[in-house]
N, C-alpha and C positions, 0 to 999 in steps of 0.2 A: 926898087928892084922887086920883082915876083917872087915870091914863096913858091917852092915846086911841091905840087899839091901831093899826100899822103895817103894813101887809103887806110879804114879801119883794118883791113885784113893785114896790110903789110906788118902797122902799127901791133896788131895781137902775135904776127908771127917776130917780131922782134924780140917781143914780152914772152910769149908763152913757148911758142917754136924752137927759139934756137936754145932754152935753155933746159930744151925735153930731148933729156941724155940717159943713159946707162944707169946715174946716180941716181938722177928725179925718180925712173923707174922702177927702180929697185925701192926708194922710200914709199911710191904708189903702193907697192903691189905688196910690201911690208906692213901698210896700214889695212889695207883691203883683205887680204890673206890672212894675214899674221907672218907670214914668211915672204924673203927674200931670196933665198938657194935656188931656188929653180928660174930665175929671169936669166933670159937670153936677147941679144939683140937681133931682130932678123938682118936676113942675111945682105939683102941690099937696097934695103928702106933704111933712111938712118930715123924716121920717124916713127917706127913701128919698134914694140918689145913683146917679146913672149915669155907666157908666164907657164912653161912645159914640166909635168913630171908624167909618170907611170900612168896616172889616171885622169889627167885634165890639162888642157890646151886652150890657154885664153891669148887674146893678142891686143895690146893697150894704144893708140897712139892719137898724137895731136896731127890734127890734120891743118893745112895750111889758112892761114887767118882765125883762127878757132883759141875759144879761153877753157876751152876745156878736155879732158880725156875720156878720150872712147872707148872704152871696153865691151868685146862681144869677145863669142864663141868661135872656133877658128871654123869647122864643120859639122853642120852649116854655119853660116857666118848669120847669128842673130844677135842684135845688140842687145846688151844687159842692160848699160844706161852710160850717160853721160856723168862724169864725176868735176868736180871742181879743183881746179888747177893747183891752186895754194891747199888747201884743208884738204882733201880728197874726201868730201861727202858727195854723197848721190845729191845731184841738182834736177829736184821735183820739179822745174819747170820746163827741163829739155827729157823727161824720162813717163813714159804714157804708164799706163796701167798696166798693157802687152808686155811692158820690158820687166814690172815689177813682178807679174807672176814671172816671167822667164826666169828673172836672177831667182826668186825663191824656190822654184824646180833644179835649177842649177846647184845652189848650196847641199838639196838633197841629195843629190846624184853623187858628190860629192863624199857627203856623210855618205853614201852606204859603201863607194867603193873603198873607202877608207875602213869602213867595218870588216868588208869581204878580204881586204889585204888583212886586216888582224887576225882573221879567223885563221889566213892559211898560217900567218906567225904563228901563235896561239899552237899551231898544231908542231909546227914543224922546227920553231926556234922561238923559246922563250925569253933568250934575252934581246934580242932583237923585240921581239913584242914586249917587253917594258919598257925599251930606249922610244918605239914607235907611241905606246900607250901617253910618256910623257911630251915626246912629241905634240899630240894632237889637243893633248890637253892647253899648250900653251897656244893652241891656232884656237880662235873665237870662231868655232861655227855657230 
């Protein structure tokens, strides 16, 4: 009797695909971030997450047959890099030079709107700016 042939893609969307949910996502973007509070699923990709707050708009997903997550910017849409499924490190061999200054431009933009949001606490509501101060401190930029 014949074996019905398989492909690698099917084979990684079994493995990696169907089990990139809400939860995976959130642990993604918990290790990458430091935070989890802002993921959203989009609206009608079930393979696509978004990582939305006041000042940054990232969107994560496994694309079909793929062992890994793609993380880019929503607008423009440039990708930061390719991460690894299981661990979530950056995998140096899907991620160019182009995406690595991108993500390190990224993280800055980052830090400063996260400064610019302190300032206006700082001015306008102090205890909010020491819940925010510890905040940022527990996210690893």
């Amino acid at each position: 009797m014949r074996r019905k042939w398989v492909s690698q893609a099917d084979l990684n969307h079994k493995k990696y695909g169907s089990k990139w949910n809400l939860t995976k996502a959130k642990k993604f973007f918990k290790a990458i971030f430091g935070t989890d509070k802002f993921v959203e699923p989009h609206p009608f990709n079930d393979h696509c997450f978004f990582f939305k707050n006041d000042f940054v708009c990232f969107e994560a997903f496994v694309l079909y047959g793929s062992s890994r997550i793609q993380l880019q910017t929503i607008n423009p849409h440039n990708t930061i890099g390719y991460f690894d499924f299981v661990t979530y490190q950056l995998d140096r061999n899907y991620t160019s030079e182009e995406s690595d200054r991108r993500w390190q431009e990224v993280k800055k933009e980052i830090t400063y709107d996260y400064k610019d949001h302190l300032h206006s606490l700082s001015i306008h509501n102090t205890k909010q700016f020491e819940k925010e101060i510890q905040k940022i401190k527990d996210l690893d930029f």
